[in-house]
N, CA, C and O atoms as a printed pandas DataFrame, in Angstrom:
     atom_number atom_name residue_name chain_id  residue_number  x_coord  y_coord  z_coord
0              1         N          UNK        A               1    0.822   -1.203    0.000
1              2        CA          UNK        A               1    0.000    0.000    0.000
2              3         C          UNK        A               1    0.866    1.267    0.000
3              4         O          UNK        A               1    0.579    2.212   -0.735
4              5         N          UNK        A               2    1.941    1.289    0.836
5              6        CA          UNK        A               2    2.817    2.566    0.922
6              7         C          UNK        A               2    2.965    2.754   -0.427
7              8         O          UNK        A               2    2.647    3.807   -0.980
8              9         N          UNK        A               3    3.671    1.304   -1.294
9             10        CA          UNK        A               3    4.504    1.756   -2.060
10            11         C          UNK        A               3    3.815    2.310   -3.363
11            12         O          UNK        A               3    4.469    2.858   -4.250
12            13         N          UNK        A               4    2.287    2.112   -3.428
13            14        CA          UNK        A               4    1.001    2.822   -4.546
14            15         C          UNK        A               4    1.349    4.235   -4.124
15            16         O          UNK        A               4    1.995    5.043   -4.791
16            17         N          UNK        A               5    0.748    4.444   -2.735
17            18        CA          UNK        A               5    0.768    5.972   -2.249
18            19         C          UNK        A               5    2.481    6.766   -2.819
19            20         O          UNK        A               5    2.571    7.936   -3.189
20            21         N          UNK        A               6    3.420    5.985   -2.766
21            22        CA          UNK        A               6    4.557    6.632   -3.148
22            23         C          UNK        A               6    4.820    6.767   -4.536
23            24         O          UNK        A               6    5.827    7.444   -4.739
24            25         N          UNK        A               7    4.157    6.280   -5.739
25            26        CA          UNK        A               7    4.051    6.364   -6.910
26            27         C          UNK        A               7    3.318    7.308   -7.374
27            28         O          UNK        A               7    3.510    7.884   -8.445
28            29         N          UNK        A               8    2.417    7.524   -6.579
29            30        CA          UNK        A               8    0.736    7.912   -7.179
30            31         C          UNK        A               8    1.795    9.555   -6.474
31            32         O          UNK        A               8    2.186   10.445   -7.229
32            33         N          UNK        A               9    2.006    9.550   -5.137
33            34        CA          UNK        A               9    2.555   11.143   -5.107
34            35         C          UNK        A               9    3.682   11.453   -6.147
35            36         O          UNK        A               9    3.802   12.649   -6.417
36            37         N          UNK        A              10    4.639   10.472   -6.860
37            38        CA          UNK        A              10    5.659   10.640   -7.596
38            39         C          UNK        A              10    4.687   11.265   -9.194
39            40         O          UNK        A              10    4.747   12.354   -9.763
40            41         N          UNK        A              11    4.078   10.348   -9.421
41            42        CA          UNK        A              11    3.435   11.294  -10.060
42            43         C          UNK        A              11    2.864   11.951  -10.602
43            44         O          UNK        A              11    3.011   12.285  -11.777
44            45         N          UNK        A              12    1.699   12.440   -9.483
45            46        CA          UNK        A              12    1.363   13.990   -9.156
46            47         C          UNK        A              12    2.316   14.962   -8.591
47            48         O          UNK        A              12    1.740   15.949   -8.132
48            49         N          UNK        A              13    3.584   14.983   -8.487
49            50        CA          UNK        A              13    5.237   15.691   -8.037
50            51         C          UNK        A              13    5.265   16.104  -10.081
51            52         O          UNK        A              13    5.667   17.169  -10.551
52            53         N          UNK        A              14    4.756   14.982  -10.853
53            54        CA          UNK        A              14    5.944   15.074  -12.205
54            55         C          UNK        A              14    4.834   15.957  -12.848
55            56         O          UNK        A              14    5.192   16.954  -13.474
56            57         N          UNK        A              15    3.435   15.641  -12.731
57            58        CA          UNK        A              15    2.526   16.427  -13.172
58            59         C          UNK        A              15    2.177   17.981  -12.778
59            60         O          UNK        A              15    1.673   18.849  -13.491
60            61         N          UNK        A              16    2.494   18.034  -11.771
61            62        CA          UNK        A              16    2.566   19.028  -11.202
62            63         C          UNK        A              16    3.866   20.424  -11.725
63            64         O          UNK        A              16    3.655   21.621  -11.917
64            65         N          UNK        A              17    5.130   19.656  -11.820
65            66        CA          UNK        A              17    6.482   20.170  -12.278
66            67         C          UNK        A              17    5.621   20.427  -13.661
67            68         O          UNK        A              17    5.111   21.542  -13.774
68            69         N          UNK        A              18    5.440   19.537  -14.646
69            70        CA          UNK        A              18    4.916   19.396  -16.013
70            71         C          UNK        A              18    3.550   21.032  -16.685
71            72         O          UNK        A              18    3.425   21.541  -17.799
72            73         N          UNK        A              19    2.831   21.318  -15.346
73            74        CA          UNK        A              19    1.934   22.409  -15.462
74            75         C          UNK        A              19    2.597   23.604  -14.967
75            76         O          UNK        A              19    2.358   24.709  -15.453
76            77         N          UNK        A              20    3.286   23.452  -14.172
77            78        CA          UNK        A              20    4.105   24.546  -13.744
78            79         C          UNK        A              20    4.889   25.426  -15.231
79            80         O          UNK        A              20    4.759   26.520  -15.778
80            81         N          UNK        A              21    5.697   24.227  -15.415
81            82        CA          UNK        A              21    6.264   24.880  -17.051
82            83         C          UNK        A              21    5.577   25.233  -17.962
83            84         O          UNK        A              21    5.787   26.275  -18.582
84            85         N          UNK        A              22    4.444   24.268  -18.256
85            86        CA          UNK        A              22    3.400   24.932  -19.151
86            87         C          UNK        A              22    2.435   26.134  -18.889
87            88         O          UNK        A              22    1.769   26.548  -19.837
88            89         N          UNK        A              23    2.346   26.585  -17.939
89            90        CA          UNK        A              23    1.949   27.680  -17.225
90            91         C          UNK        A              23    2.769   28.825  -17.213
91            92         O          UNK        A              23    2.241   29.923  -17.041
92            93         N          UNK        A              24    4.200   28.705  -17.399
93            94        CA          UNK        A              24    5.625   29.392  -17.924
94            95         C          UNK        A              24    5.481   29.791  -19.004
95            96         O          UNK        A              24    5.260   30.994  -19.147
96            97         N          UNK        A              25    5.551   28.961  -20.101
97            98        CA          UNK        A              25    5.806   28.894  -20.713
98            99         C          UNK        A              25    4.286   30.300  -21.609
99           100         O          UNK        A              25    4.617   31.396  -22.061
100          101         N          UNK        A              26    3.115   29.882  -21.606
101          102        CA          UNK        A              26    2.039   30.437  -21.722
102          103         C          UNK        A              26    2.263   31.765  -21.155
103          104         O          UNK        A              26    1.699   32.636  -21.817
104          105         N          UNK        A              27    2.798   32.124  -20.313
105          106        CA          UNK        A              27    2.875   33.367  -19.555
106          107         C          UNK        A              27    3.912   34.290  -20.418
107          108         O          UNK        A              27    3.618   35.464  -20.644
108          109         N          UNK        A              28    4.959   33.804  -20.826
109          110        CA          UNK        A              28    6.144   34.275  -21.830
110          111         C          UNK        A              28    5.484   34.167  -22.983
111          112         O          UNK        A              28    5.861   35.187  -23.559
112          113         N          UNK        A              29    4.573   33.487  -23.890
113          114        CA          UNK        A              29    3.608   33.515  -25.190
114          115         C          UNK        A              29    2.765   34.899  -24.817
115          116         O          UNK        A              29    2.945   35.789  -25.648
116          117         N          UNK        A              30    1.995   35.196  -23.864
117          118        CA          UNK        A              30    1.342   36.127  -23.323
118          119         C          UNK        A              30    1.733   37.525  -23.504
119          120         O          UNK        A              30    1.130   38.495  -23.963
120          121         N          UNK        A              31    3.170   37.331  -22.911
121          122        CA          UNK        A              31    3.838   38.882  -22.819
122          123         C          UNK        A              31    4.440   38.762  -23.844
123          124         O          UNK        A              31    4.912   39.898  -23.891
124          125         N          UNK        A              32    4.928   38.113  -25.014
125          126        CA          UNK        A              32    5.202   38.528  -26.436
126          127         C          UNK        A              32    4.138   39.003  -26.771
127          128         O          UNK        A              32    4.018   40.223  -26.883
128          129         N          UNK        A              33    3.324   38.325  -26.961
129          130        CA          UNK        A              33    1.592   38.576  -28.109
130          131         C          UNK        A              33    1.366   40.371  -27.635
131          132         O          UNK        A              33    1.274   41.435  -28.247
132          133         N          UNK        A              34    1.352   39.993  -26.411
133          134        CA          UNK        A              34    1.355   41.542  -25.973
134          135         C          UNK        A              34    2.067   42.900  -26.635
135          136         O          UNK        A              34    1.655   44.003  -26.995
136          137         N          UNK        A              35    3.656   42.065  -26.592
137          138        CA          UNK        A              35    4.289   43.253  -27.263
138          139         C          UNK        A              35    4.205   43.459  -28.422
139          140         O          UNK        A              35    4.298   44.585  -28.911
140          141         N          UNK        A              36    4.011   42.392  -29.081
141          142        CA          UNK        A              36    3.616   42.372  -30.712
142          143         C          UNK        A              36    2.346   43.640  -30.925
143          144         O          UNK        A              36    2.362   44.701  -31.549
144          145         N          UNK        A              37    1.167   42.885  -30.002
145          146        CA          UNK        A              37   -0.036   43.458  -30.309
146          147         C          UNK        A              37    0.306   45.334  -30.460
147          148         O          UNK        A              37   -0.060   46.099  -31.352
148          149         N          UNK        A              38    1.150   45.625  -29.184
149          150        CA          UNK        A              38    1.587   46.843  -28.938
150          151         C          UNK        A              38    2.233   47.707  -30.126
151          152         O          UNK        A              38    1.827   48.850  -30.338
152          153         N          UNK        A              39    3.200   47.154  -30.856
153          154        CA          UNK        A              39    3.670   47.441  -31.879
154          155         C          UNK        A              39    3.362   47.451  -33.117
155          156         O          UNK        A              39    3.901   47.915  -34.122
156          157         N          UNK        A              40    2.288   46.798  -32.887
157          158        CA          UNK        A              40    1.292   46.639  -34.480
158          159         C          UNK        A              40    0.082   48.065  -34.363
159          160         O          UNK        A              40   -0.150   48.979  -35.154
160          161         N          UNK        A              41   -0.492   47.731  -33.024
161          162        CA          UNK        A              41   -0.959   49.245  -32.215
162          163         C          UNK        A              41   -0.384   50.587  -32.695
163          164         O          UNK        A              41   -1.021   51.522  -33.180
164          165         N          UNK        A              42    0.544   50.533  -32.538
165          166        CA          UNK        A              42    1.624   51.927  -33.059
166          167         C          UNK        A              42    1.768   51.889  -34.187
167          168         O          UNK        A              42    1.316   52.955  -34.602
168          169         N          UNK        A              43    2.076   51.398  -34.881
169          170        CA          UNK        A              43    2.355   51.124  -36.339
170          171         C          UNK        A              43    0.979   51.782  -37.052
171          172         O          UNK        A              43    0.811   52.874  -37.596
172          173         N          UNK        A              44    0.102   50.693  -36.825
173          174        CA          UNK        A              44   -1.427   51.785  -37.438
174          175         C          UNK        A              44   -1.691   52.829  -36.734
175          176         O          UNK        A              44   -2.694   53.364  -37.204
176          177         N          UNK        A              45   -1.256   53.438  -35.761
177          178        CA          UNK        A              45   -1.842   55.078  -35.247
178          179         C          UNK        A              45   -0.839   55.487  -36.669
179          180         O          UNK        A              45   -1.370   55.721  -37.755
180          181         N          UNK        A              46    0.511   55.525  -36.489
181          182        CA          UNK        A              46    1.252   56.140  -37.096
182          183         C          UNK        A              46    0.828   56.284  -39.022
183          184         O          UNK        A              46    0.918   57.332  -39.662
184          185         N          UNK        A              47    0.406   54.998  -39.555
185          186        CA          UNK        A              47   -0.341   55.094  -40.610
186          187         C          UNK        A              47   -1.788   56.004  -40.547
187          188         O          UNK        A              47   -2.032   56.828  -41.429
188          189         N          UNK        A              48   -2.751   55.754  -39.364
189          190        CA          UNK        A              48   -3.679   56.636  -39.578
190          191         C          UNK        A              48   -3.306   58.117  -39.635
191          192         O          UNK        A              48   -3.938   58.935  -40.303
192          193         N          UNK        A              49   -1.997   58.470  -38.722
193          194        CA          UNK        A              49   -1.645   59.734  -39.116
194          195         C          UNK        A              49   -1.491   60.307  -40.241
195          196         O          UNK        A              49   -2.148   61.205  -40.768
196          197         N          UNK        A              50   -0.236   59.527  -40.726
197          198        CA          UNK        A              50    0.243   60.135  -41.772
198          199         C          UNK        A              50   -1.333   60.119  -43.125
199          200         O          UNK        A              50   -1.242   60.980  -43.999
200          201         N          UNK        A              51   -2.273   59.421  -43.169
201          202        CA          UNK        A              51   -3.270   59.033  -43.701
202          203         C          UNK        A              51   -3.724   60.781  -43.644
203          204         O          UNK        A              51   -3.467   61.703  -44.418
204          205         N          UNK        A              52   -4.280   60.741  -42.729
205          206        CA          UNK        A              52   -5.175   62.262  -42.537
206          207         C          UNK        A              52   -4.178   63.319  -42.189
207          208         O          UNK        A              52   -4.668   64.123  -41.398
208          209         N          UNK        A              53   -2.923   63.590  -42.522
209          210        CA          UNK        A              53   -1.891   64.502  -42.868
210          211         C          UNK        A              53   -1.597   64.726  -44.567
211          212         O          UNK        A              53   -1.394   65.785  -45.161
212          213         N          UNK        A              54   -1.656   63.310  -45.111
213          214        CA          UNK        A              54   -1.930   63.446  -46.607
214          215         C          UNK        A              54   -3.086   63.949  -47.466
215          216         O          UNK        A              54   -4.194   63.418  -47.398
216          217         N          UNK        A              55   -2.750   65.261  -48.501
217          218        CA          UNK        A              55   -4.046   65.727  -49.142
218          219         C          UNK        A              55   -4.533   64.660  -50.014
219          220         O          UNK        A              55   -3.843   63.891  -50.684
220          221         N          UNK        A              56   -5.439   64.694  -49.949
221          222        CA          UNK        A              56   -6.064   63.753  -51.077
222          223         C          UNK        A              56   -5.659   63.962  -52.716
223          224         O          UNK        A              56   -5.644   63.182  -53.668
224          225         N          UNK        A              57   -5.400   65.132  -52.596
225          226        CA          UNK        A              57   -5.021   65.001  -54.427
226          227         C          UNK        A              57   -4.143   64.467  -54.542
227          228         O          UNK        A              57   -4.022   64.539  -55.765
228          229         N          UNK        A              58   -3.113   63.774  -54.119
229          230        CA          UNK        A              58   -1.771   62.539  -54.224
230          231         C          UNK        A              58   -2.174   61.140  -54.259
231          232         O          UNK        A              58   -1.355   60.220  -54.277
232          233         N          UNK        A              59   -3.661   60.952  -54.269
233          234        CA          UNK        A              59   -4.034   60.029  -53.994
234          235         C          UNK        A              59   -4.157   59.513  -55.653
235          236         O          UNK        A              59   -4.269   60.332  -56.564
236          237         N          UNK        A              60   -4.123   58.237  -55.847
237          238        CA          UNK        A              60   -4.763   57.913  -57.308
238          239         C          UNK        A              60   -5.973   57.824  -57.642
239          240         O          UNK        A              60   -6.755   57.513  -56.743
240          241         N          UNK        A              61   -6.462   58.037  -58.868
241          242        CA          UNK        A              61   -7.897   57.953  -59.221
242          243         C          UNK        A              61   -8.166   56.644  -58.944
243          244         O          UNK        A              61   -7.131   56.098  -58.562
244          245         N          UNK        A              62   -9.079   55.912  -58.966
245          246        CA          UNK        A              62  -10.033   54.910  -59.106
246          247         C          UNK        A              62   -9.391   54.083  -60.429
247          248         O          UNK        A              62   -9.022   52.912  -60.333
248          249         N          UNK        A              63   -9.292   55.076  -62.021
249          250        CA          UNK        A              63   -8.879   54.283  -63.181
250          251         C          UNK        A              63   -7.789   54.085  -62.954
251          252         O          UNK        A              63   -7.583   52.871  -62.989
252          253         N          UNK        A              64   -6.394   54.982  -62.587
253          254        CA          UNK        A              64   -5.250   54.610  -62.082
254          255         C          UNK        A              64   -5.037   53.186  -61.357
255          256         O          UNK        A              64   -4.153   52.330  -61.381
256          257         N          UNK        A              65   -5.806   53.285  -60.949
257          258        CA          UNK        A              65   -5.804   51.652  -59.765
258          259         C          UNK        A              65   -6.075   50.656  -60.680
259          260         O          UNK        A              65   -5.396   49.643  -60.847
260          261         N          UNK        A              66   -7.398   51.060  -61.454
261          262        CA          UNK        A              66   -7.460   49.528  -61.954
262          263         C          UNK        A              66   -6.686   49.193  -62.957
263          264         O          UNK        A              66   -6.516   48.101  -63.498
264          265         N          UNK        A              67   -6.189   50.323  -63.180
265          266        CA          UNK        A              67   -5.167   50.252  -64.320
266          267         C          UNK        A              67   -3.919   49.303  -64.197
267          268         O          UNK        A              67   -3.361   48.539  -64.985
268          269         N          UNK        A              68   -3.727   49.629  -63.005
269          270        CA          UNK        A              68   -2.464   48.648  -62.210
270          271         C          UNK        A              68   -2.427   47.841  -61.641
271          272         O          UNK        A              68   -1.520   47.104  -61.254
272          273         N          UNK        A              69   -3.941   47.899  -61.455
273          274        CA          UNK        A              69   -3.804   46.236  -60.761
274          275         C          UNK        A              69   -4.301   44.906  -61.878
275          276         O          UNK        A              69   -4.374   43.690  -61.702
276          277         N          UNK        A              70   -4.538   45.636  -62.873
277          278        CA          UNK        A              70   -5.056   44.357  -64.064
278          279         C          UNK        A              70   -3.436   44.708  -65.138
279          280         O          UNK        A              70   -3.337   43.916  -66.075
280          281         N          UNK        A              71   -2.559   45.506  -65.066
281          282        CA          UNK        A              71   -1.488   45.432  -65.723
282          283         C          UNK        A              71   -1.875   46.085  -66.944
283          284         O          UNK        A              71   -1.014   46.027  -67.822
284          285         N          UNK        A              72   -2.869   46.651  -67.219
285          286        CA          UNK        A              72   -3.318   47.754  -67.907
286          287         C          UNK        A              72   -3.187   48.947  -67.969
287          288         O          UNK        A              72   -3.479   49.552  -66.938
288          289         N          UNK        A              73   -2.733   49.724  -69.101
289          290        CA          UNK        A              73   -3.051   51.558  -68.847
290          291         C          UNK        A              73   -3.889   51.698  -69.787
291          292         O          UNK        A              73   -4.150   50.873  -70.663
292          293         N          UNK        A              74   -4.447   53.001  -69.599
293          294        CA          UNK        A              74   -5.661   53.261  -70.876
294          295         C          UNK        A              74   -5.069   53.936  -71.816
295          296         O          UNK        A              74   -5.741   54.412  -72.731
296          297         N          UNK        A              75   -3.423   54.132  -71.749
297          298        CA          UNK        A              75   -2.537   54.697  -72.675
298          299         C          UNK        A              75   -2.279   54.210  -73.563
299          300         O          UNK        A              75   -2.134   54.811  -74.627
300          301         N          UNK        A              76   -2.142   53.006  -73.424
301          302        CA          UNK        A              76   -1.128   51.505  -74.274
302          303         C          UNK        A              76   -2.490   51.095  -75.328
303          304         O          UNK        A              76   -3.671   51.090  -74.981
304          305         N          UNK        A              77   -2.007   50.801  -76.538
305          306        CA          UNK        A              77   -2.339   50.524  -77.714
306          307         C          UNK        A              77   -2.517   49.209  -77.966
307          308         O          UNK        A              77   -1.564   48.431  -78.000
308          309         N          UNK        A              78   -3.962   48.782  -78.198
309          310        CA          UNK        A              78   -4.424   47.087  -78.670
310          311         C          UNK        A              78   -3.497   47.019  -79.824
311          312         O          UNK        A              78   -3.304   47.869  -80.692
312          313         N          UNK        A              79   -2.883   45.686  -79.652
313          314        CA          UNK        A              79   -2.098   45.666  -81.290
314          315         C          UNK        A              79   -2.921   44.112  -81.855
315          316         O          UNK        A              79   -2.689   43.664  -82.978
């Protein structure tokens, strides 16, 4: 009988060590995500700034865009 009780505490000792680290470990995932989140945070204020500091006439038209995004200009000649 002792020697169950001395297994069974051995381990709940290893399980115990085993959540401890994973509980570590989660806590250090935590405070990265954090700092990430933080820096991604800043990153878009700093874009919304510069966003509503920029006049809109630098902006491209609408045809400009689609122009470039299909690899098209309305300049260039059907051959």
């Amino acid at each position: 009988m002792k020697e169950q009780i001395e297994q069974r505490l051995k381990h709940l000792k290893t399980e115990f060590e085993s959540g401890q680290k994973m509980l570590t470990d989660l806590e250090t995932q935590q405070t990265n995500l954090k700092s990430t989140l933080l820096r991604i945070s800043g990153a878009i204020q700093v874009l919304e700034e510069l966003l509503a500091d920029t006049p809109l006439t630098n902006t491209p038209s609408q045809e400009e865009n689609d122009a470039y995004s299909t690899g098209n200009s309305s300049t260039s000649s059907v051959k």
